[in-house]
C-alpha positions in Angstrom: 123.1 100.2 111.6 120.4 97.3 112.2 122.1 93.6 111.7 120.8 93.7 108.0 122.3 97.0 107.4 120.1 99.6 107.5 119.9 102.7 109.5 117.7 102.3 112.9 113.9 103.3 112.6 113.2 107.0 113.5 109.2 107.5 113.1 109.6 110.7 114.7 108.7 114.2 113.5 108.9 112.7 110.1 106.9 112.9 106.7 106.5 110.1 104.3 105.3 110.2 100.8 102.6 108.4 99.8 103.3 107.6 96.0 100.0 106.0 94.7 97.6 108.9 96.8 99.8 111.9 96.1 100.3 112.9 99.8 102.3 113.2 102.8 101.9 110.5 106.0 103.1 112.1 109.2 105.0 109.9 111.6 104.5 110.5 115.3 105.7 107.1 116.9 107.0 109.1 120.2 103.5 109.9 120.7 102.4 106.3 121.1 102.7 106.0 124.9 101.1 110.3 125.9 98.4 110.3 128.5 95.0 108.6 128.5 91.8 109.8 130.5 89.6 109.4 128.4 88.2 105.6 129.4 88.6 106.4 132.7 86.7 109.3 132.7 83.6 108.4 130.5 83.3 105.2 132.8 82.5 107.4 135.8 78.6 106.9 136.2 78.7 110.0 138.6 78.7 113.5 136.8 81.8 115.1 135.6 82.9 117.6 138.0 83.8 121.1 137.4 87.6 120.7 138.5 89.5 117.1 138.7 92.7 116.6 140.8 93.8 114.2 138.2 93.4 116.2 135.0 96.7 117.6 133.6 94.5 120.3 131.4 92.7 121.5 135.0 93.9 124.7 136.5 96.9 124.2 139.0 97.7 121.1 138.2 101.0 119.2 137.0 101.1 118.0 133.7 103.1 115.3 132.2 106.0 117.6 131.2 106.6 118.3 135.1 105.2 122.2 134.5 102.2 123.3 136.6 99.1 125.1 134.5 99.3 128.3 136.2 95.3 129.6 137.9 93.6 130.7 134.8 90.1 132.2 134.3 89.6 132.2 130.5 91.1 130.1 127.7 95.3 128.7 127.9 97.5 127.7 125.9 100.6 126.0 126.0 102.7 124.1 124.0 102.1 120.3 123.6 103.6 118.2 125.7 103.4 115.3 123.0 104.1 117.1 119.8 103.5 115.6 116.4 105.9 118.1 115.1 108.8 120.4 116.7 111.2 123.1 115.4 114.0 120.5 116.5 112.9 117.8 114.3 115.9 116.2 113.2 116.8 117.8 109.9 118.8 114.6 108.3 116.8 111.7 107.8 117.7 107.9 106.7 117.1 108.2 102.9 114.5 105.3 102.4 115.8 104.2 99.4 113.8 103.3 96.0 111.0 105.4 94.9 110.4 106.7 98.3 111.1 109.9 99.8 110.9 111.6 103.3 111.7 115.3 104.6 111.3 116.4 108.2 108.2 117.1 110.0 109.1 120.2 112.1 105.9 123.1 113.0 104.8 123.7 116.6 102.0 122.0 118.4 99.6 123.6 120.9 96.9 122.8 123.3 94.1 125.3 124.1 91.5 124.9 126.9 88.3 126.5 126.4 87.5 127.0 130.0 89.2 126.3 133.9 85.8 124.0 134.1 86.7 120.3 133.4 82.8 119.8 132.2 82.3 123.0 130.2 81.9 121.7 126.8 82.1 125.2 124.4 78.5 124.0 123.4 77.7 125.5 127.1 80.5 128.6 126.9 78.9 132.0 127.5 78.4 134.1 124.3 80.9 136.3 125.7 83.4 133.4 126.3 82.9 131.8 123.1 84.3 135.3 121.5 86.9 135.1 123.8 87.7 131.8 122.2 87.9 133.9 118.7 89.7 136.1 119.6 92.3 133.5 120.7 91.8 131.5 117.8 93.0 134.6 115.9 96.0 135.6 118.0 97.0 131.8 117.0 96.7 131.6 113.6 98.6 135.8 113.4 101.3 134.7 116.3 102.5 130.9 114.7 101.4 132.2 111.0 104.5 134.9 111.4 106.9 132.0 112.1 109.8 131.9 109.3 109.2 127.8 109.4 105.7 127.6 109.0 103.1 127.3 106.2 100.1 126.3 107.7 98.3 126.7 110.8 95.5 123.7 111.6 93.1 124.9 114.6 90.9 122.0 115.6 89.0 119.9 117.9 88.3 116.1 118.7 85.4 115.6 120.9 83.9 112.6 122.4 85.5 109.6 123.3 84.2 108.2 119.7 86.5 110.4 118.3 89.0 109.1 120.8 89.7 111.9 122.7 92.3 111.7 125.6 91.4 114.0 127.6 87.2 115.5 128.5 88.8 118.7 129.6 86.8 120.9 126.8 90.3 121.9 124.6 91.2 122.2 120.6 94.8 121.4 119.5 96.8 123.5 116.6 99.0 122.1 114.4 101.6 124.9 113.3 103.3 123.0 110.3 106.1 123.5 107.8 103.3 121.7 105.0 99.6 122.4 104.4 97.7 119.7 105.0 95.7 117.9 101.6 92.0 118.7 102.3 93.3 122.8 102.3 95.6 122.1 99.8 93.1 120.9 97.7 90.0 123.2 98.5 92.9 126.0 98.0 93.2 124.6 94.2 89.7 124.3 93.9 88.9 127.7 94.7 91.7 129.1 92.9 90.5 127.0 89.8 87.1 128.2 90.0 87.7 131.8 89.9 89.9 131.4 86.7 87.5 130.0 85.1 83.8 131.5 86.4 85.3 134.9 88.0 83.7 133.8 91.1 84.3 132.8 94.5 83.9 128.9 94.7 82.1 128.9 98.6 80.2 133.0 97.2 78.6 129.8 95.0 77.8 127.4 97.5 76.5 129.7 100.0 74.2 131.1 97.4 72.8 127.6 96.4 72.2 126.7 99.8 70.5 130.0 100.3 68.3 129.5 97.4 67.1 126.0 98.4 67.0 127.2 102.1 65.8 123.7 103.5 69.7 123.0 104.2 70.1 125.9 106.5 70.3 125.5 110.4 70.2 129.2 111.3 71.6 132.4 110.3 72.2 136.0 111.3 73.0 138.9 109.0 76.6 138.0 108.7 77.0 134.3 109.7 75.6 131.2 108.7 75.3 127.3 109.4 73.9 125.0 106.7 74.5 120.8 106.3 75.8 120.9 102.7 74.0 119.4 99.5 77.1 117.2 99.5 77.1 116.5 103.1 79.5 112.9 103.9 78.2 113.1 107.5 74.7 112.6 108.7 75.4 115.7 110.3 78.0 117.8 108.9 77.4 120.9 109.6 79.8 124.1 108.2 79.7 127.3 110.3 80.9 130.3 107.6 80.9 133.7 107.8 78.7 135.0 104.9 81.5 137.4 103.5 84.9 135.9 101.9 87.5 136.5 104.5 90.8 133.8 103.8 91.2 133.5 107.5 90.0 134.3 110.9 91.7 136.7 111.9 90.1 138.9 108.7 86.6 139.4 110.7 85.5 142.4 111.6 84.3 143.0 115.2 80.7 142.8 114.2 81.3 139.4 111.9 83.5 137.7 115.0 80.2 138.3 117.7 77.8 137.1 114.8 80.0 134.5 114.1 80.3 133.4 117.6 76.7 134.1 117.6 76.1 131.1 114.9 78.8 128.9 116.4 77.0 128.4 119.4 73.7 127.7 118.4 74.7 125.3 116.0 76.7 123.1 119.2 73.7 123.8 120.7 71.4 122.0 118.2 74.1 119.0 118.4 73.7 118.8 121.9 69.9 119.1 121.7 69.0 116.5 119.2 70.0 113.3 121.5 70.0 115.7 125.6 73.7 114.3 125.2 77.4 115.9 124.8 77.4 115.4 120.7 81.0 114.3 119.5 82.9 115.7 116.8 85.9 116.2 114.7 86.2 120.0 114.1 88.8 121.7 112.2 89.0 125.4 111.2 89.2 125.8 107.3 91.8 128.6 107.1 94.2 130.0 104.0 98.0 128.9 104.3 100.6 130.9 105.5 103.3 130.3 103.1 102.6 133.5 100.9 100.3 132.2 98.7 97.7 134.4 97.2 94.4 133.0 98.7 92.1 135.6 98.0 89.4 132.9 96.5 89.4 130.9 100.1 86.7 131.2 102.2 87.4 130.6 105.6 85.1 128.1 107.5 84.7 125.8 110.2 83.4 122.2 109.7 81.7 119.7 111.6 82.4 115.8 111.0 80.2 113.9 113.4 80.6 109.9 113.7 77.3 109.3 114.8 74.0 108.6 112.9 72.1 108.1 115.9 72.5 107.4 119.9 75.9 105.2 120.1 75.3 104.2 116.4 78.7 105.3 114.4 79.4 105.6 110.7 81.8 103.2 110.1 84.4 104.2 107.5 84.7 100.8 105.6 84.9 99.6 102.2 83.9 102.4 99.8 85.5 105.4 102.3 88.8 103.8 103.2 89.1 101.4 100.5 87.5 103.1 97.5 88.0 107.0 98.6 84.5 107.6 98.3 81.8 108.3 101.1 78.6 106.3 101.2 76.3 108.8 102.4 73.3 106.8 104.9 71.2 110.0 104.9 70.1 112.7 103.4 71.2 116.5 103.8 67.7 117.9 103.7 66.2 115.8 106.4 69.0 116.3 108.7 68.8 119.5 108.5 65.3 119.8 109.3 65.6 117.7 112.6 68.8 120.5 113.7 66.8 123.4 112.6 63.4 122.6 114.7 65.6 122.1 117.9 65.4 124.5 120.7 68.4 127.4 120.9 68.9 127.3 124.4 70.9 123.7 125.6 69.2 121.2 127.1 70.9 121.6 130.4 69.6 125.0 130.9 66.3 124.7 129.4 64.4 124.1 133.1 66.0 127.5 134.4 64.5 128.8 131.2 61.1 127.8 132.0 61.4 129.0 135.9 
């Protein structure tokens, strides 16, 4: 007990309910003090090399935990060593008292490099590799989606340090948790909704609007598309989707994973291409739950959330995003598009090899 009575902070592994937004806050307080290279590293005026001693997501080397990343050739995984949630999460928590409310944040938390090269960004992965990434992605989502505890597997990635990424080491992070997360939760109910009352599939709708007006699209093959979204937050938000309604990844057919892969890649392409510069993003894989719901109506997806409007401009989250709830859109869809769509399909770093 503290000297005014009351049980001693925890702020670990720990969910808090938001009362007046209807959600759940995670608390990760232990995580406060993991590793940071990611100054360091985009301070360097020399290029980023290909393997770095000091990099604890680099082949061979020690990471924080004291266990050595073994030589690998294609992606790896591991378990976080800075978890936001673990199957030992304590399972009695202070009650808070009031109208509030906790419960325990347990799941598993993993960390999968794309590549043993420290400056391979999956924009420049190998169509070949980036299926190899797929193909891991799905072995996640089946291996921590069978787990007892879990009801929701989050794939994503942060990249660039405006997203604040701690490490440059090309990676994604899942979040194996015993809750969905709200964005799924809510596209879930919105999908679910629209089906009871149309008899059609909510994202069958939006891909056929975008199709119709066609100046959204990026590019497209015959089972895979990208397209910025006639509701688009970003200036360029991009969503990668397979054209058929599969709730997850691991529901693609062989054909519909190399398409997709096919799609994927020219669309980080076209990021890269518009500014000759590693694009930053926030993306996470829009997948069904695993708690054994029926989510026949979701549409898996990936999504692209990029900070920037132009060069080293970002768009600021202020008043009417954080304070109001809303976004403020500074562009428009249509024109974004456009600009992505007349952009080269090979990356910018290979084009002179192109022309030789």
């Amino acid at each position: 007990m503290t000297e005014h009575g009351q049980t001693p902070f925890q702020g670990r592994w720990e969910q808090r309910w938001h009362p007046l937004r209807e959600e759940w806050v995670i608390m990760a307080a232990h995580r406060q003090n993991r590793p940071w290279s990611g100054e360091t590293m985009a301070a360097r005026a020399e290029p980023i090399p290909a393997y770095d001693p000091t990099c604890y997501l680099c082949p061979g080397n020690a990471r924080v935990s004291g266990q050595r990343n073994p030589d690998y050739r294609q992606t790896y995984v591991f378990d976080n060593d800075h978890p936001c949630v673990g199957l030992n999460a304590p399972l009695e928590l202070a009650q808070p008292g009031g109208i509030y409310r906790n419960r325990p944040a347990t799941g598993i938390a993993r960390v999968v490099c794309y590549s043993p090269k420290h400056n391979l960004t999956l924009a420049e992965l190998a169509s070949h590799e980036v299926e190899n990434l797929l193909a891991t992605w799905q072995q996640q989502y089946i291996d921590l989606g069978s787990h007892p505890q879990i009801d929701h597997v989050l794939i994503f990635e942060n990249k660039g340090e405006a997203v604040g990424v701690s490490n440059p080491h090309p990676h994604c992070q899942i979040y194996a948790t015993n809750f969905v997360f709200k964005t799924i939760e809510t596209e879930a109910r919105a999908s679910q909704r629209h089906w009871q009352e149309t008899g059609r599939i909510l994202f069958q709708d939006i891909l056929a609007a975008e199709q119709q007006h066609g100046q959204r699209i990026i590019c497209e093959n015959e089972t895979a598309i990208a397209f910025i979204p006639y509701f688009g937050r970003y200036a360029y938000e991009v969503f990668v989707a397979p054209k058929a309604t599969h709730p997850n990844i691991t529901a693609l057919s062989d054909q519909e994973i190399v398409d997709f892969a096919d799609v994927l890649r020219q669309a980080l392409i076209k990021f890269d291409n518009l500014w000759q510069m590693p694009f930053p993003y926030v993306m996470p894989l829009h997948q069904a739950p695993v708690d054994g719901g029926d989510y026949r109506t979701f549409h898996f997806h990936i999504e692209f959330h990029p900070p920037l409007r132009k060069p080293n401009l970002l768009k600021y989250l202020a008043g009417p995003e954080i304070g109001g709830g809303n976004f403020l859109s500074d562009t428009v869809p249509e024109e974004k598009a456009a600009e992505l769509r007349a952009l080269p399909e090979v990356h910018y770093k290979q084009q002179n090899d192109h022309k030789d």
